[in-house]
KOLMAR-795609 format. One line per field, with one value per residue: residue number from 1; residue in three letters; chain; x, y, z of N, C-alpha, C in turn. Coordinates in steps of 0.1 Angstrom, whole numbers, padded with zeros to 4 digits. Atoms other than C-alpha are relative to their C-alpha. Layout:
n: c(NUM, ...) .
res: c(ala, ...) .
chain: c(A, ...) .
n.x: c(X, ...) .
n.y: c(Y, ...) .
n.z: c(Z, ...) .
ca.x: c(X, ...) .
ca.y: c(Y, ...) .
ca.z: c(Z, ...) .
c.x: c(X, ...) .
c.y: c(Y, ...) .
c.z: c(Z, ...) .
END
This chain:
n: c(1, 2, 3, 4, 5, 6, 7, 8, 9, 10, 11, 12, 13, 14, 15, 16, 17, 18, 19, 20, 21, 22, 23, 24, 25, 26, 27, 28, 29, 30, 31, 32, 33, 34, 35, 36, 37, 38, 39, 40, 41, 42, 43, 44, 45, 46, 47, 48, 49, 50, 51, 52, 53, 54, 55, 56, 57, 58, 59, 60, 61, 62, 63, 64, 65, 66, 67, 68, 69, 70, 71, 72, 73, 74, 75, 76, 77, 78, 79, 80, 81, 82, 83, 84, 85, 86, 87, 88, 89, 90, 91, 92, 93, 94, 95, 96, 97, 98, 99, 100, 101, 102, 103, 104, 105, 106, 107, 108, 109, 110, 111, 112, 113, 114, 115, 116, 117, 118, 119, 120, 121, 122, 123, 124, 125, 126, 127, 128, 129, 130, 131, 132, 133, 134, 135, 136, 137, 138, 139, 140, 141, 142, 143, 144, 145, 146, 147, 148, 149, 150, 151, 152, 153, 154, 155, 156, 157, 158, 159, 160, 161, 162, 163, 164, 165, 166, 167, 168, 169, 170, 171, 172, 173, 174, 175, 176, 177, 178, 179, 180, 181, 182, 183, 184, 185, 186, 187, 188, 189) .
res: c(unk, unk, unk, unk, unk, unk, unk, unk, unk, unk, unk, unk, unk, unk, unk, unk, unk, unk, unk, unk, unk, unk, unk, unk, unk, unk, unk, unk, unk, unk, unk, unk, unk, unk, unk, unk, unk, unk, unk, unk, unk, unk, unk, unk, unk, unk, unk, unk, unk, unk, unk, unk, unk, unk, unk, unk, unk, unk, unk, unk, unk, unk, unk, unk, unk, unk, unk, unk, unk, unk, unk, unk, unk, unk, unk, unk, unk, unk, unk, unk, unk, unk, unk, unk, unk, unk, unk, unk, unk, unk, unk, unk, unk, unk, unk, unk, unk, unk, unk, unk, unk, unk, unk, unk, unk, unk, unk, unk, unk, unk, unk, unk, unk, unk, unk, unk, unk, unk, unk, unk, unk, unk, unk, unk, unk, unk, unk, unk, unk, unk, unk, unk, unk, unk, unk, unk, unk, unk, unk, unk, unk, unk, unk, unk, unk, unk, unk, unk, unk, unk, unk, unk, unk, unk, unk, unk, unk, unk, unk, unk, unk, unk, unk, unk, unk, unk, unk, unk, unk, unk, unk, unk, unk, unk, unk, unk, unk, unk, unk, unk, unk, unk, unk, unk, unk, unk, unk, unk, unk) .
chain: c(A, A, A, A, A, A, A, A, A, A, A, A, A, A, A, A, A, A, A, A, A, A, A, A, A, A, A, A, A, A, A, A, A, A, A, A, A, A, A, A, A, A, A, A, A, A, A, A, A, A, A, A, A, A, A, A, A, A, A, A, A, A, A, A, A, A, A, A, A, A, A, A, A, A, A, A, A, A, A, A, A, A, A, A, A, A, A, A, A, A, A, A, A, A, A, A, A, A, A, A, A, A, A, A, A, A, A, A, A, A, A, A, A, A, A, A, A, A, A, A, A, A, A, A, A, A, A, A, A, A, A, A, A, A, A, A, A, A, A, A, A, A, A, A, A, A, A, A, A, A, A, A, A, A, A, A, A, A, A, A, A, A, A, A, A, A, A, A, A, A, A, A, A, A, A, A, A, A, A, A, A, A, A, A, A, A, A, A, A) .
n.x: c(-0004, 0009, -0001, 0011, 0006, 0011, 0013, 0012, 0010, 0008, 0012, 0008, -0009, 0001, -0012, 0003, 0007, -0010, -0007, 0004, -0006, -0013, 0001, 0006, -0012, -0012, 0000, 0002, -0008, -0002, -0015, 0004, -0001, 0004, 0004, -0003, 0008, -0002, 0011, 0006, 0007, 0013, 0009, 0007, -0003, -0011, -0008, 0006, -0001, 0015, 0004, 0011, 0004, -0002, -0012, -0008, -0009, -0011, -0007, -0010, 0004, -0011, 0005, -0013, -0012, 0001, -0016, 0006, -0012, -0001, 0008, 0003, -0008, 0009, 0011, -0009, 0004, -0004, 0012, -0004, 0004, 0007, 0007, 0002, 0017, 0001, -0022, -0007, -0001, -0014, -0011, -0010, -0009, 0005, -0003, -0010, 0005, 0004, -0013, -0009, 0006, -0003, -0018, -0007, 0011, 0003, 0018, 0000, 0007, 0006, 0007, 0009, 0002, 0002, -0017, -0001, 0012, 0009, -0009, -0013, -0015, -0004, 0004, -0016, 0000, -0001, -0014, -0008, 0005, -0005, -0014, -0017, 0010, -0005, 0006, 0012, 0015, 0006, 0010, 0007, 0015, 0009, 0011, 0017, 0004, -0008, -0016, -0009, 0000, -0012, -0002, 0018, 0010, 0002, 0014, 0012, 0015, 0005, -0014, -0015, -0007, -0013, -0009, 0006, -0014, -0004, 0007, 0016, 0006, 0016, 0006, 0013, -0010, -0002, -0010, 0004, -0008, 0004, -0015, -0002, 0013, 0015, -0001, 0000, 0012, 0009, -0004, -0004, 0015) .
n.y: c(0003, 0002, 0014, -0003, 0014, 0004, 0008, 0001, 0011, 0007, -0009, -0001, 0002, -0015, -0005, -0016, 0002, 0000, -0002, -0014, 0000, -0005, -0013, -0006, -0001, -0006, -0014, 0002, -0006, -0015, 0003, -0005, 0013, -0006, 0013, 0001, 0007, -0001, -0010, 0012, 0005, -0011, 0008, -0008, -0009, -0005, -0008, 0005, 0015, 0001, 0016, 0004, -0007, -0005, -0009, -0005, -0013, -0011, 0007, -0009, 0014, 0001, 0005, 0008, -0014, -0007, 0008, -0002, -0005, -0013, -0007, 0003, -0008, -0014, -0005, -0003, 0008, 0017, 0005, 0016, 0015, 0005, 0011, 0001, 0008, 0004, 0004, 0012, -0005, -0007, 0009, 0003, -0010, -0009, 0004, -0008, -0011, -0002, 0006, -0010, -0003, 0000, 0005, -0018, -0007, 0008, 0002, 0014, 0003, 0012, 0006, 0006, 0003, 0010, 0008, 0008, -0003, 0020, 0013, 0005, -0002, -0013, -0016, -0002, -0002, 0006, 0009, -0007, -0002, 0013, 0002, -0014, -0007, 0007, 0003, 0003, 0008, 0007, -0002, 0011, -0003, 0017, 0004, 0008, 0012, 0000, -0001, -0008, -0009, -0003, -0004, -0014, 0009, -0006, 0008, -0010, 0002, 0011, 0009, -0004, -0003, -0003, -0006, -0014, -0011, -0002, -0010, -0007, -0007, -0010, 0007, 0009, 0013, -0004, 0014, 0007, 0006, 0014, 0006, 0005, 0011, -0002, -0008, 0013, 0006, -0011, -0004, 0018, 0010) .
n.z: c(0014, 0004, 0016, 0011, 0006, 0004, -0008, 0012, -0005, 0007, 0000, -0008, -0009, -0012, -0005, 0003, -0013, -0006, 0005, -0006, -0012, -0004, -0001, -0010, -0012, 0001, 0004, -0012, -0005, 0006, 0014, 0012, 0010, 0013, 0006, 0016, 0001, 0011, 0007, 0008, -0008, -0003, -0005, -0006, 0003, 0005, -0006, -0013, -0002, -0008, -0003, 0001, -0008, 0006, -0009, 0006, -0001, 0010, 0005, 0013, 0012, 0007, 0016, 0003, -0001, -0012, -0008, -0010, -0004, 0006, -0007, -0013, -0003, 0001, -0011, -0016, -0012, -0002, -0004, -0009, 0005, 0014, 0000, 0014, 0004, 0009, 0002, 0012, 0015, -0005, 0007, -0005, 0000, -0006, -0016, -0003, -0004, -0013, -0010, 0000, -0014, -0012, -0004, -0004, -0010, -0013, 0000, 0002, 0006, 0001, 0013, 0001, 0015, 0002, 0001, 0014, 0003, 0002, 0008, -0012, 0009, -0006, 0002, -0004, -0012, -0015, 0003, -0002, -0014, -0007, 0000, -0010, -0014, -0010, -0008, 0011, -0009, 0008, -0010, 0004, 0004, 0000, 0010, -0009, -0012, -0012, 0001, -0001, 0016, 0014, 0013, 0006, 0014, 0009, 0004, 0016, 0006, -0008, 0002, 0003, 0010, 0002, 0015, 0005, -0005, -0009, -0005, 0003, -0015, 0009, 0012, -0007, -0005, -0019, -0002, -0016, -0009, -0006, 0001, 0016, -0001, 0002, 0012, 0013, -0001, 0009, 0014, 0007, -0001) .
ca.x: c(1176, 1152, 1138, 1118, 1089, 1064, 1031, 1007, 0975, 0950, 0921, 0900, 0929, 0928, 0958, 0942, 0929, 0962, 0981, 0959, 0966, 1000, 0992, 0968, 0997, 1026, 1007, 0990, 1020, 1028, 1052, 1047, 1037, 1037, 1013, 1014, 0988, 0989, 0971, 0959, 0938, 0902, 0880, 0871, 0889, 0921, 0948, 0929, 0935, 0901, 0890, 0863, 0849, 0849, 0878, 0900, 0930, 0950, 0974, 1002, 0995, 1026, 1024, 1053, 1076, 1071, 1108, 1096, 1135, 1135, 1101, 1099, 1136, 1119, 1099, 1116, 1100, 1114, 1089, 1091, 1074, 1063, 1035, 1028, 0990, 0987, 1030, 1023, 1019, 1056, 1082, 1111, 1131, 1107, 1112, 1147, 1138, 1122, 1154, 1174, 1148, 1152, 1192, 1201, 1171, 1168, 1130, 1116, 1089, 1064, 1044, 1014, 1001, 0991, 1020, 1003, 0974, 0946, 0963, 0990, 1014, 1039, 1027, 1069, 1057, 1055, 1084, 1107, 1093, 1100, 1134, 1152, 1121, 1141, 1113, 1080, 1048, 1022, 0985, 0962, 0926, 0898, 0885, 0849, 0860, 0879, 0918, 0943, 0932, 0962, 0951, 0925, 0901, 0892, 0852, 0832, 0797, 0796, 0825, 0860, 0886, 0921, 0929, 0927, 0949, 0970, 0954, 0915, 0903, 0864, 0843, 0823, 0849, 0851, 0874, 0871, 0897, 0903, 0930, 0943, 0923, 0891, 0908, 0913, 0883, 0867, 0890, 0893, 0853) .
ca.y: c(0965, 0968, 0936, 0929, 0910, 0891, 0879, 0862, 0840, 0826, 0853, 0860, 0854, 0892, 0899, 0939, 0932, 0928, 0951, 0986, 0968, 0972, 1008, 1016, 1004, 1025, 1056, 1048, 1054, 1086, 1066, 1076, 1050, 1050, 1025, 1012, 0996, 0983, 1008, 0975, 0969, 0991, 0962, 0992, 1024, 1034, 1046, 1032, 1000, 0987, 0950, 0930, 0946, 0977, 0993, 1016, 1039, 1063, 1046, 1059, 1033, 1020, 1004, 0985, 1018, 1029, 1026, 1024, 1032, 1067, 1074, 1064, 1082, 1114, 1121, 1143, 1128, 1094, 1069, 1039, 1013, 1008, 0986, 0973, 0958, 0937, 0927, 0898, 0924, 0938, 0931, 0914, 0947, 0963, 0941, 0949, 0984, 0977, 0954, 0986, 1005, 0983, 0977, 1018, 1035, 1012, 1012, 0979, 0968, 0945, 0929, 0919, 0895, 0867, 0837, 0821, 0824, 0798, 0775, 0775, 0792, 0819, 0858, 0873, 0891, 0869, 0844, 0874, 0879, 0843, 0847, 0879, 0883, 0884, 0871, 0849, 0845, 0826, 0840, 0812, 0805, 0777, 0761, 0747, 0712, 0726, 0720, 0747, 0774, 0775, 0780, 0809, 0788, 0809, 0803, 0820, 0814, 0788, 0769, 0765, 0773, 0767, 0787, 0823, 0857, 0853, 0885, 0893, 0921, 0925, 0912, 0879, 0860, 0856, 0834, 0810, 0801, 0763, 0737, 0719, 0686, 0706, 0727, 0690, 0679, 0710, 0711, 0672, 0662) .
ca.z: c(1044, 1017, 0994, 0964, 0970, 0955, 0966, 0942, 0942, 0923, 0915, 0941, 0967, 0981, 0971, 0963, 0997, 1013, 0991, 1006, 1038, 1039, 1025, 1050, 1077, 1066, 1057, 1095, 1109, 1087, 1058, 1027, 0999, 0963, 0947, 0906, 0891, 0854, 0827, 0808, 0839, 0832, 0851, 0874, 0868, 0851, 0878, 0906, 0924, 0938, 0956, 0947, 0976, 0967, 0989, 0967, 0962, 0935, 0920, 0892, 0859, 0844, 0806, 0788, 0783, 0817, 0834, 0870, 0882, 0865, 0876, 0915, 0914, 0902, 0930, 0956, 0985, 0998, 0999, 1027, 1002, 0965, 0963, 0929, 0918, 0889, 0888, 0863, 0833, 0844, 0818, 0828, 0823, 0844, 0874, 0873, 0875, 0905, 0921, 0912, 0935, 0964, 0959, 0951, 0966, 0995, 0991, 0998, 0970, 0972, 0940, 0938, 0910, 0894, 0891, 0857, 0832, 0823, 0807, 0839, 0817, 0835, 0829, 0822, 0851, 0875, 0861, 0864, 0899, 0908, 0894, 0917, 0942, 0975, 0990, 0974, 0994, 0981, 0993, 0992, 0978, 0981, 0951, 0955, 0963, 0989, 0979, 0977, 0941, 0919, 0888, 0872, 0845, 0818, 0813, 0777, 0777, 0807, 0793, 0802, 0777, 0771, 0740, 0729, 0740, 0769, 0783, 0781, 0807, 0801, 0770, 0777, 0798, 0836, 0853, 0884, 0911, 0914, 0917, 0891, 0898, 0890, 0861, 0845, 0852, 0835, 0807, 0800, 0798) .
c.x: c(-0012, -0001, -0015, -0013, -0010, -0010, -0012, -0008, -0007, -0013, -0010, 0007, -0001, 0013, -0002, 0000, 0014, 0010, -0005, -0001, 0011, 0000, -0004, 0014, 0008, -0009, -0007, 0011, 0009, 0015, -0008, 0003, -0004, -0006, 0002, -0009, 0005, -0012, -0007, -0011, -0015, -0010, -0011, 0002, 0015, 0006, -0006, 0004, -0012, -0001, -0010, -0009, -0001, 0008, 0010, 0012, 0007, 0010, 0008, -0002, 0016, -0001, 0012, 0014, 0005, 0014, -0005, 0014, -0004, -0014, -0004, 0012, -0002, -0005, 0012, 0000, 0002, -0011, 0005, -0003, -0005, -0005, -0005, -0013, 0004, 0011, -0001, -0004, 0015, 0005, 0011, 0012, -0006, 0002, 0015, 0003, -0005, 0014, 0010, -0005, -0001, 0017, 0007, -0010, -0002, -0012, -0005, -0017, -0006, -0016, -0011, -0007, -0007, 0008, -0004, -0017, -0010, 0006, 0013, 0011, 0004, -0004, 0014, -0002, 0005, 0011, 0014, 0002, 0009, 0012, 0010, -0008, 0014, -0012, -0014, -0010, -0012, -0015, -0010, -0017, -0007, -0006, -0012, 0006, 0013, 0014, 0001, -0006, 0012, -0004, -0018, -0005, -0007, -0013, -0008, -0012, -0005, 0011, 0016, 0009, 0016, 0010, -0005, 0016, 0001, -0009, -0013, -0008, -0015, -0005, -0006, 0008, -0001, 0012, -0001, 0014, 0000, 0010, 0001, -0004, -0016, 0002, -0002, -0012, -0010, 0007, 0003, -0009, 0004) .
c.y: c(-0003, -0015, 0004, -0012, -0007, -0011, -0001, -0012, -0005, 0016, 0001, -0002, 0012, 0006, 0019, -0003, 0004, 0012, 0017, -0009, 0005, 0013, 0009, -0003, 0010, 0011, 0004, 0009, 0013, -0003, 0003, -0013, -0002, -0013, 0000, -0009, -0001, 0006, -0013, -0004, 0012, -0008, 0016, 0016, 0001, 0007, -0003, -0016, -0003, -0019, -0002, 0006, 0012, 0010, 0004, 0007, 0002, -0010, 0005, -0016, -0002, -0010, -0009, 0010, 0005, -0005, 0007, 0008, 0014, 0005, -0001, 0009, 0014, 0008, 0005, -0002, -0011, -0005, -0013, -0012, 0003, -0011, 0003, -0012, -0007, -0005, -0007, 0005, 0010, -0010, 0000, 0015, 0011, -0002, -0001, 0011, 0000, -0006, 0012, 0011, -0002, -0001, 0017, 0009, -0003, 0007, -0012, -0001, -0011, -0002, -0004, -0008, -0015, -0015, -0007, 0006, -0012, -0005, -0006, 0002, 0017, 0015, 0002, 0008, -0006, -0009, 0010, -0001, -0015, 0000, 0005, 0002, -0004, -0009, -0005, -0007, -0005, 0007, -0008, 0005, -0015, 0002, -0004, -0012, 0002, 0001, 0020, 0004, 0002, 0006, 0013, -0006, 0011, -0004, 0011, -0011, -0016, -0013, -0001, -0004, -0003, 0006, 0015, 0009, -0002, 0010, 0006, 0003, 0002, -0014, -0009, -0014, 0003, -0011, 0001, -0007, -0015, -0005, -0009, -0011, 0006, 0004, -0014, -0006, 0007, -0001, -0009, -0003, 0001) .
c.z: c(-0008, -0007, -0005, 0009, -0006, 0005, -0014, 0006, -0010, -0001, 0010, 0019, 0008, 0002, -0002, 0014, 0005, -0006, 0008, 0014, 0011, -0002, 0012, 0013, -0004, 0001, 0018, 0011, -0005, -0009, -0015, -0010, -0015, -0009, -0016, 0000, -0019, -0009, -0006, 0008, 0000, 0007, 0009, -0003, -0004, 0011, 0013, 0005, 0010, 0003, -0007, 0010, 0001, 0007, -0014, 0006, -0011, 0002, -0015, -0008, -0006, -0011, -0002, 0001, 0012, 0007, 0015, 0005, 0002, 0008, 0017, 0004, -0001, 0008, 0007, 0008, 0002, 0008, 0006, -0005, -0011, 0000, -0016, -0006, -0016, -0007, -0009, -0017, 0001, -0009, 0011, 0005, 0009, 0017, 0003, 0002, 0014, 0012, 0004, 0009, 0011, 0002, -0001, 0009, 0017, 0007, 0003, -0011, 0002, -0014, 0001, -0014, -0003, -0001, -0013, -0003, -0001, -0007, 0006, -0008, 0007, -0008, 0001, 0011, 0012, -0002, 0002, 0019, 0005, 0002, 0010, 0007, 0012, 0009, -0006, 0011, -0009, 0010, -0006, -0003, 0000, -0011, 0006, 0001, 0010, 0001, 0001, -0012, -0003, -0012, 0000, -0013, -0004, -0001, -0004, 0003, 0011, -0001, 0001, -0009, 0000, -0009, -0003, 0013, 0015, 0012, -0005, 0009, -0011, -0006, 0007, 0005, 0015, 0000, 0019, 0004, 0000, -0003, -0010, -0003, -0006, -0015, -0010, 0002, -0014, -0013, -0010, -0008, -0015) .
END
């Protein structure tokens, strides 16, 4: 029986890592697997899904319009898994697209994503996710003083931030793993 699921972390968690894991498994054993990555995502390449490390693979881009349903049903060849990079820029209406892939298709999907932005506020991505995932793994991360990373701190010019666009791939921003004791520490002084 297929399910949805979702797996998210804190930035630097490995959830790419893990996600051409499962790829490399299935297609190992000769299953066929159809990855998605979000177009909004050019950090490295457009249509690619790549680690920090610099392990890659092809990947079909899907945007806001993009009805995953219609296009995963498209394909003539039945695929044993849809793996999905960057899930917490998935509208709501999208991840019901995908429910409707593992409940008629009987595909099983698994998500990959963020679960909030800096400011610890849900991506409709991943709040959707939370909502109808059958299944919600959490892949963990170490801040520097060691706890559990939850959150992704937003940090311009050396400083961390709590205000400005939801979404900012690029320009002169990074952002650092850490738990929410450090984020207030950083975001209180």
């Amino acid at each position: 029986m297929a399910k949805l699921y979702f797996r998210y972390g804190a930035m630097g968690s490995g959830k790419t890592v893990d996600l051409l894991k499962v790829a490399y498994n299935y297609r190992e054993r000769g299953g066929k697997v159809l990855i998605f990555t979000a177009e909004i995502d050019d950090r490295y390449e457009v249509g690619k899904v790549t680690t920090r490390i610099g392990i890659s693979s092809e990947a079909l881009v899907f945007d806001e319009k993009t009805n995953l349903y219609k296009k995963i049903k498209s394909f003539k060849e039945k695929f044993d898994c849809i793996l999905v990079d960057e899930a917490q820029f998935l509208s709501k209406k999208q991840v019901l697209q995908l429910s409707d892939v593992v409940d008629y298709l009987d595909i099983p999907v698994i998500c990959y994503g963020l679960r909030s932005d800096f400011r610890m506020k849900f991506f409709s991505g991943s709040l959707a996710l939370m909502e109808i995932a059958d299944k919600i793994e959490e892949i963990k991360c170490i801040c520097e003083c060691g706890r559990k990373a939850t959150v992704n701190m937003r940090v311009v010019n050396g400083v961390a931030v709590t205000k400005g666009d939801k979404i900012l791939i690029g320009g002169n921003s990074s952002y650092k793993s850490i738990c929410r004791k450090c984020y207030k520490k950083y975001t209180h002084s």
